[in-house]
C-alpha positions as CSV (number, residue, x, y, z in Angstrom):
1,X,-30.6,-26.0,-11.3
2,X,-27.4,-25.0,-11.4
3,X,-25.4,-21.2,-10.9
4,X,-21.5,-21.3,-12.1
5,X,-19.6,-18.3,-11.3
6,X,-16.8,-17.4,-9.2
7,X,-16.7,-18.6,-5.8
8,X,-13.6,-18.6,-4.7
9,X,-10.5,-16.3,-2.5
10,X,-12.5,-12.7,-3.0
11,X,-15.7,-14.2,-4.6
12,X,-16.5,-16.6,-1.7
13,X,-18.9,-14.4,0.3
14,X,-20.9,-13.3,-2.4
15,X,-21.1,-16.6,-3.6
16,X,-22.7,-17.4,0.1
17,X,-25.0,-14.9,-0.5
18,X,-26.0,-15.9,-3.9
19,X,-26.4,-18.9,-2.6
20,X,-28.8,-18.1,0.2
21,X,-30.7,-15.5,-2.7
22,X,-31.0,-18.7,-4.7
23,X,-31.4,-22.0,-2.5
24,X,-33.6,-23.6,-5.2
25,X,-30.0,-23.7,-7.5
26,X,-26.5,-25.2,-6.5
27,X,-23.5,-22.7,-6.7
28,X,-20.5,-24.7,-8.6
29,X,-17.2,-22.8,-8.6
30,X,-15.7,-22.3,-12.7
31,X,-12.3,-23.5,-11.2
32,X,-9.3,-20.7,-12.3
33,X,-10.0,-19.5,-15.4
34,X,-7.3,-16.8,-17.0
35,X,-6.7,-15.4,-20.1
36,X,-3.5,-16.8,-20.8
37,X,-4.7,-20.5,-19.6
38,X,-7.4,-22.9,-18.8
39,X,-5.9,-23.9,-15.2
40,X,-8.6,-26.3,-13.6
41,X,-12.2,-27.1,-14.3
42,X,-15.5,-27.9,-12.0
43,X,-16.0,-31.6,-11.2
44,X,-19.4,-32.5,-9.7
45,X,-19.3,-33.5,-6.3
46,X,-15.0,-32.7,-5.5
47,X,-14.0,-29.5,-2.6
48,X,-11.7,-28.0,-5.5
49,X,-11.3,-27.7,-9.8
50,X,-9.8,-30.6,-11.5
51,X,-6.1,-29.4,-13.0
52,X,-6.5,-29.1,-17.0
53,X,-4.2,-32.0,-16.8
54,X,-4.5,-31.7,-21.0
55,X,-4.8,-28.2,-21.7
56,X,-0.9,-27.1,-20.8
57,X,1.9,-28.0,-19.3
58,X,1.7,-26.6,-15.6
59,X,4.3,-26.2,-13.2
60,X,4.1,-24.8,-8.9
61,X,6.2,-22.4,-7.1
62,X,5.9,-23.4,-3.4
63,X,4.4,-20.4,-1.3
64,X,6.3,-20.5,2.3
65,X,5.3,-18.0,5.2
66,X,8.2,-15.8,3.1
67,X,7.2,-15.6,-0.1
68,X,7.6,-17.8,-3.9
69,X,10.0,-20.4,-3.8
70,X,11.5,-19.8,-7.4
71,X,13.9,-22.6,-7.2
72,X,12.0,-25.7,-6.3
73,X,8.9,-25.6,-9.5
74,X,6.9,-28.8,-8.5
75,X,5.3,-30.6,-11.6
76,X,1.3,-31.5,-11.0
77,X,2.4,-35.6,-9.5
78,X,4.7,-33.7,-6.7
79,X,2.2,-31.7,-5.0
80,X,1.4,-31.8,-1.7
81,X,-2.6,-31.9,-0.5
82,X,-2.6,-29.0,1.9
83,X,0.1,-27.1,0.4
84,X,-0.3,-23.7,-1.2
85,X,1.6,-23.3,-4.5
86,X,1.8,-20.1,-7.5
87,X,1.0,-21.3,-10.8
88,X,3.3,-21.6,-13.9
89,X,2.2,-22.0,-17.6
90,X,3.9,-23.2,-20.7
91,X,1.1,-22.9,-23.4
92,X,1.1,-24.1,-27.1
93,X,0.6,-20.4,-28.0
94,X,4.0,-19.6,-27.3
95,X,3.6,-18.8,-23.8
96,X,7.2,-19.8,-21.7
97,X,7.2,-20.8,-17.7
98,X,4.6,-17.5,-17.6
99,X,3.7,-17.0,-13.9
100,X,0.2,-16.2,-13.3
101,X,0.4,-14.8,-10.3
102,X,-2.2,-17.4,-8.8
103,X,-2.2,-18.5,-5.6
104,X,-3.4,-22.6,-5.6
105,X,-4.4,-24.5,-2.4
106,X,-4.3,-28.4,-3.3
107,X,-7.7,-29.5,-1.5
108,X,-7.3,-33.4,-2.8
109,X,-7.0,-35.4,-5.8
110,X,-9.6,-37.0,-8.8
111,X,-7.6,-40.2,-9.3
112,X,-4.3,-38.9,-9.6
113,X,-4.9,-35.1,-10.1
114,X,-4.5,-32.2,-8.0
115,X,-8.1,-30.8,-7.5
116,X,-7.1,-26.6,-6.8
117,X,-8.7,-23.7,-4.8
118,X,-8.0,-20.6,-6.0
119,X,-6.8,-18.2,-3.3
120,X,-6.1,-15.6,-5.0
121,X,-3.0,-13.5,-6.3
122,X,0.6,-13.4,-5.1
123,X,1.8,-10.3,-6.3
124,X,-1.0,-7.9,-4.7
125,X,1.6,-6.9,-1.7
126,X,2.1,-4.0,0.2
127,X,5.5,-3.7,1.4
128,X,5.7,0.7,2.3
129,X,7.7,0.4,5.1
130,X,8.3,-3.9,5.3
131,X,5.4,-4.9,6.5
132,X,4.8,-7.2,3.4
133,X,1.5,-6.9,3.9
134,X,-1.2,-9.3,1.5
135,X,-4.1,-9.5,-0.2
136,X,-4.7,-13.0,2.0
137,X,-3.5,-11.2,5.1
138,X,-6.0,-8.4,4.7
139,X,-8.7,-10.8,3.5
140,X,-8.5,-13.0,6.7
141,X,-8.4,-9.5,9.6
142,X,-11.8,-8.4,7.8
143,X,-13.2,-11.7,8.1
144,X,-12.1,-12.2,11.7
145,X,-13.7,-8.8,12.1
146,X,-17.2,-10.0,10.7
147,X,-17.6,-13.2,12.5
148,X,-20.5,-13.7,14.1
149,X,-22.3,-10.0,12.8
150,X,-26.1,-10.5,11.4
151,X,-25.0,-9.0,8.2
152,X,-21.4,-7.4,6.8
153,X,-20.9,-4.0,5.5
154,X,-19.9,-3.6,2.4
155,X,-16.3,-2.6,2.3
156,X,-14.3,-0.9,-0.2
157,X,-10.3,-0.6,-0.1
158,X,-7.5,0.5,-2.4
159,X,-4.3,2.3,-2.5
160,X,-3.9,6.3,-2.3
161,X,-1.2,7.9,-3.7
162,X,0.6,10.2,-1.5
């Protein structure tokens, strides 16, 4: 038995706990699925989604502790396991060097291709007063928060205006 759905960056808790609702069925993660392009796939048995190595042609914007690195793109062979990368598209349907906004974490390789975790997005930043403050950032102080509780609250946060 087998539940695909998101499981990954924001998804990853609830996917624990559809897990543990579940333990007769294995969670498998879809990989990063977007509307503009098929990024990576599942692959039985691998940490990460298999680049759609056939689907596009892909390119990576190094993420550094101070944001996108627009001027180095890496192609798929360059990438380093362990580095965190935003992902660029060139699709058949006319699509040109589209950033997606996606936040990759190479976790290994299937032969010679990156296998991806989604972290989420690059462009969900606070930056009021320039504290550049991120979606990862904030993501990672409410988990350190939660570790070791019997259960977590549910949490609900977005901006206000004013």
């Amino acid at each position: 038995r087998l539940i695909s759905c998101w499981a990954d960056a924001n998804a990853a808790s609830f996917a624990v706990e559809l897990g543990a609702r579940f333990p007769q069925a294995r969670i498998q993660a879809k990989g990063l699925i977007a509307t503009e392009a098929f990024v990576s796939l599942p692959v039985d048995g691998e940490a990460g989604a298999s680049l759609a190595i056939r689907s596009h042609f892909f390119e990576f914007l190094p993420l550094l502790d101070a944001g996108v690195d627009t001027d180095s793109p890496q192609l798929a062979h360059q990438l380093e396991t362990g580095a965190r990368y935003e992902v660029v598209v060139t699709t058949g349907g006319g699509l040109y060097r589209y950033r997606l906004f996606d936040a990759v974490e190479v976790v290994g390789r299937r032969r010679q291709t990156p296998l991806l975790r989604f972290l989420g997005k690059t462009n969900l930043i606070s930056d009021h007063f320039g504290e550049k403050l991120d979606e990862r950032q904030v993501r990672q102080a409410v988990a350190g928060l939660l570790t070791g509780r019997a259960s977590a609250p549910r949490l609900r946060c977005w901006p206000a205006n004013g």
